[in-house]
N, C-alpha and C positions, 0 to 999 in steps of 0.2 A: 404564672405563679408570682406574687407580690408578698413581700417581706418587709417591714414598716415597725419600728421604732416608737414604743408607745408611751415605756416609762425609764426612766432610768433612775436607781437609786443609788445606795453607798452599796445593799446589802442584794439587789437584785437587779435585773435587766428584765423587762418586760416587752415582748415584742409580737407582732400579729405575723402568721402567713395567711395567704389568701387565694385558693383557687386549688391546681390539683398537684399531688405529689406524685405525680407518675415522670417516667423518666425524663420527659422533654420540662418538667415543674424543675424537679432537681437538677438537671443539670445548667437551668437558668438559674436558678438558687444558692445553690451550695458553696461554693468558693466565697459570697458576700458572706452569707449566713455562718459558715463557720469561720470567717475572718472576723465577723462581730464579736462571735462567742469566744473567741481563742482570745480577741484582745481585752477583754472584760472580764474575763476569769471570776463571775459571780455568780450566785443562782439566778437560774434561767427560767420564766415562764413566757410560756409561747403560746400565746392564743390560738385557738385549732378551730372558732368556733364556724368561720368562710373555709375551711380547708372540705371540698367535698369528693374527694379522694385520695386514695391511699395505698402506694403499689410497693414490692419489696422494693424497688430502689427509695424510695420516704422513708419505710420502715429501716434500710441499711445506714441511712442517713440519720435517722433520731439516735440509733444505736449509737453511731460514730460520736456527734451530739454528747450523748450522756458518756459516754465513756472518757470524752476528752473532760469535761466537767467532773468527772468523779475524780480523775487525776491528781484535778485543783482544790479536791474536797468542795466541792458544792453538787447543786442537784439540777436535774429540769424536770419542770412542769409543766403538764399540758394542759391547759385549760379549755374546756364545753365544748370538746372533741366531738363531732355529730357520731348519731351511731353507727351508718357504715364504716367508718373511721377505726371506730373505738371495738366494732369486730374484726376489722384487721387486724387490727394491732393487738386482740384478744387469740385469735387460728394463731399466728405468728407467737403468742406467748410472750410479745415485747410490753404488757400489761405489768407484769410483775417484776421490768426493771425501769420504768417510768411512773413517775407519780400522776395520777390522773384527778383534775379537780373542777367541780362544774363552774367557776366564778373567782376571780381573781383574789376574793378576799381570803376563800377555801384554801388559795391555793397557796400563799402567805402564811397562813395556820399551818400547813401542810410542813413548808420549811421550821416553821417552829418548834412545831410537834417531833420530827421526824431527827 
């Protein structure tokens, strides 16, 4: 699992993961990944779109993710989540506490709008 630093602004953190969110992804992941997000305290878009799975340990994981962000008043975003993916995360119902956007400009609108 690969986790890579794409953009960084004033107003958001833009960042890719890559490969699979099953337990041996996350727990290679997770301490970098949320030492990013916790020190950055901005909205978060996370490109999903190399992510080609997605197990509850990712799904407990995106939770944590957005919950630690909502905290700080901001959001995350997941950007052109493949659709095995984006049915996981649909059965789990974690769809209607994550913003989902197929392209990064989408998903910048998305912060705006929202």
């Amino acid at each position: 699992m690969g986790f890579s630093l794409i953009q960084e602004t004033e107003d958001y953190s833009q960042v890719a993961l890559d490969g699979r969110l099953d337990a041996v992804g996350v727990e290679a992941l997770e301490s970098d990944f949320m030492a990013h997000i916790s020190a950055h305290r901005k909205h978060c878009l996370i490109d999903f779109s190399k992510v080609t799975f997605i197990a509850s340990m990712g799904i407990r994981m995106l939770i944590r993710t957005a919950q630690t962000l909502q905290l700080a008043g901001v959001k995350l975003v997941l950007i052109n989540p493949q659709p095995l993916v984006v049915n996981a995360l649909e059965i789990a119902g974690v769809n209607r506490l994550l913003l989902i956007a197929p392209d990064s400009m989408q998903a910048i609108a998305l912060l705006a709008n929202d």
